[in-house]
N, C-alpha and C positions, 0 to 999 in steps of 0.2 A: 208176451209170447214172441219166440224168434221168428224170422222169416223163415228159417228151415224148418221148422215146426209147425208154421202154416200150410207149406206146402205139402208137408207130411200129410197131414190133415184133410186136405183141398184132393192131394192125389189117393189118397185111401175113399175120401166119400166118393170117388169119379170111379170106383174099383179099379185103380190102377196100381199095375207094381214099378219097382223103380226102375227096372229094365224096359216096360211099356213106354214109358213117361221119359227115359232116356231116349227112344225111338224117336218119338213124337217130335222130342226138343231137338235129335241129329247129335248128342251126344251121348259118352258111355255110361252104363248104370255106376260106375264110379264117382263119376263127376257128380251125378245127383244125392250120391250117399252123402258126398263132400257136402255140397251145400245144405241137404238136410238136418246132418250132424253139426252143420256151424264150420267145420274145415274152411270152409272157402266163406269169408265176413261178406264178402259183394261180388255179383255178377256178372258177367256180360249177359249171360243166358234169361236171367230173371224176365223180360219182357216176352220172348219166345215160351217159357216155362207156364207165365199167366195164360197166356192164348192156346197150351195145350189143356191146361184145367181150362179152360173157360172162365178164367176170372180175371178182374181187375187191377193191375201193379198195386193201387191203395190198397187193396184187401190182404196184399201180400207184404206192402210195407206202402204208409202212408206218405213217408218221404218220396218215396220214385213214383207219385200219382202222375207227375208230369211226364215222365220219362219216355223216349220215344216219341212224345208231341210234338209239332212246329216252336219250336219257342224264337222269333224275334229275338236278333240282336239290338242290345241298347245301346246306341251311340250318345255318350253326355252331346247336346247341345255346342258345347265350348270344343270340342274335339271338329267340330264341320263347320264352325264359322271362328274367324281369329276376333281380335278385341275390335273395337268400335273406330272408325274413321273412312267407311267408304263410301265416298260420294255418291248422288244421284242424283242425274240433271232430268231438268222438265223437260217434255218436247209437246207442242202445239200443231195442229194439225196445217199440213199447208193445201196448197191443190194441188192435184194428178198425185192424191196419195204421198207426195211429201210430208214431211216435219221438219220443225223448226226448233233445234235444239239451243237451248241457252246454261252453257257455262257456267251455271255460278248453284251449283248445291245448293238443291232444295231441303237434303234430308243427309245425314250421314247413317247409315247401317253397320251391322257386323260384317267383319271382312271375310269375304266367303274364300274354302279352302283351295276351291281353284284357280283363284289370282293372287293366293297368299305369297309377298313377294314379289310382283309384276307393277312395275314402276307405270304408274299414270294408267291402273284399271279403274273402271268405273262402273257407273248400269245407268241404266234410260228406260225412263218409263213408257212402255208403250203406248200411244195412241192409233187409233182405229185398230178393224179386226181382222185386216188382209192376210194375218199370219196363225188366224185362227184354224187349227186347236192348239199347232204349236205354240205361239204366243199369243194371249187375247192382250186385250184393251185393259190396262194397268198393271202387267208384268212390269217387271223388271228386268230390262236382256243384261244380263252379264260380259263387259267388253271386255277384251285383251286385247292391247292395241298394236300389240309387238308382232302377231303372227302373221303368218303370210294368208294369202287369199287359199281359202282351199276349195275344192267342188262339193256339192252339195251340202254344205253348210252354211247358216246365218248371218251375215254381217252386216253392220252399217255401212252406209256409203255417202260420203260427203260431198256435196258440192262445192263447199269452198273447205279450207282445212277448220279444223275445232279450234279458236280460240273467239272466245266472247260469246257467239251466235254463231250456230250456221245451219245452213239447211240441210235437211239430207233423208234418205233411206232406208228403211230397213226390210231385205228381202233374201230370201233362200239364193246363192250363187250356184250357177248351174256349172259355168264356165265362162273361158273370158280367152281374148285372144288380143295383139298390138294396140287392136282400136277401140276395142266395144267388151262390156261386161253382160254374158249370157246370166238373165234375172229369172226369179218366177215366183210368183204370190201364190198364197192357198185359195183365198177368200173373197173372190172369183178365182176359181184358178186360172190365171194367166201369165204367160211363158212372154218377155221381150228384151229388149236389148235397151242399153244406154252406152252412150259413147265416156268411156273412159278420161277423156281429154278433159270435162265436163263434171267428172265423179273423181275425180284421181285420188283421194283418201279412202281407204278402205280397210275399216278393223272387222276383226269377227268373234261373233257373240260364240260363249262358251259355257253359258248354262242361264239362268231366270231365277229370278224368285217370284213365287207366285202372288199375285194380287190379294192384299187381303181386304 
């Protein structure tokens, strides 16, 4: 049975004619002659048309049950992460809330799309939960170490430069002026400064992968 034979069907038990059922839908008794008769193969209407009978798209054609739904875009996998080689260094908890990053890939991952092409990205495993909800304890922060400081965003903060070991930071950047970088944690939330002169390396994080 066609769909326009369904509806036929659907609109005759509801007592309706096709000028009524045109009303309902917001278009002319023409248009519905069409699609009744088969004229018109597919509709924009057809979703409008079920909810003037009161019925279900499946009932009317089981192909368009979905239609109208949320449906979720599928992104393949390979399309948000590039092939395999990107690094992720350990870091160890030091005091006053530092870490202690060491240099040398623990792990290589899939190269994610936002450093695809960004010479010397990396990620660090978080430790402790100061940046909790945004980053807990064994994310992943995603660096790019080419950008500039910006405000209210993430970054590491080095106290000596990254090669081998070094120690360093990671905190929300408030702002920052000649001397001092304006800092602030979630988890106490608390708002301070550090001298610059003392952190002078500073990358910013540009996304996470999450802990699994």
């Amino acid at each position: 049975m066609s769909v326009g034979t369904k509806i036929a069907e659907h609109r005759e038990r509801a007592g309706l004619s096709q000028s009524a059922l045109a009303r309902r839908v917001g278009v002319s008794q023409a248009t519905i002659a069409k699609i009744e008769s088969g004229q018109t193969a597919q509709s924009k209407h057809l979703p409008q048309i079920a909810r003037a009978l009161g019925v279900s798209l499946g009932e009317l054609d089981p192909d368009l049950q979905s239609l109208g739904a949320f449906r979720p875009e599928i992104i393949p996998g390979e399309k948000l992460v590039g092939p395999g080689g990107f690094p992720v260094y350990a870091a160890a908890e030091g005091g006053n809330g530092h870490m202690i990053v060491t240099f040398d890939a623990v792990e290589h991952v899939k190269w994610p799309s936002v450093l695809e092409g960004v010479r010397g990205a990396y990620a660090i495993l978080i430790v402790g939960d100061s940046l909790a909800k945004a980053y807990r304890h064994g994310d992943m922060a995603l660096v790019h170490p080419g950008l500039p400081p910006a405000r209210d965003e993430v970054h590491v903060l080095y106290h000596t430069p990254p090669d081998g070991q070094a120690e360093a930071i990671i905190k929300n950047v408030l702002g920052w002026n000649d001397r001092v970088w304006k800092l602030e944690q979630f988890n106490p939330h608390l708002e301070f400064e550090e001298h610059r002169v003392d952190w002078p390396v500073c990358h910013r994080v540009v996304g996470k992968y999450a802990r699994r």
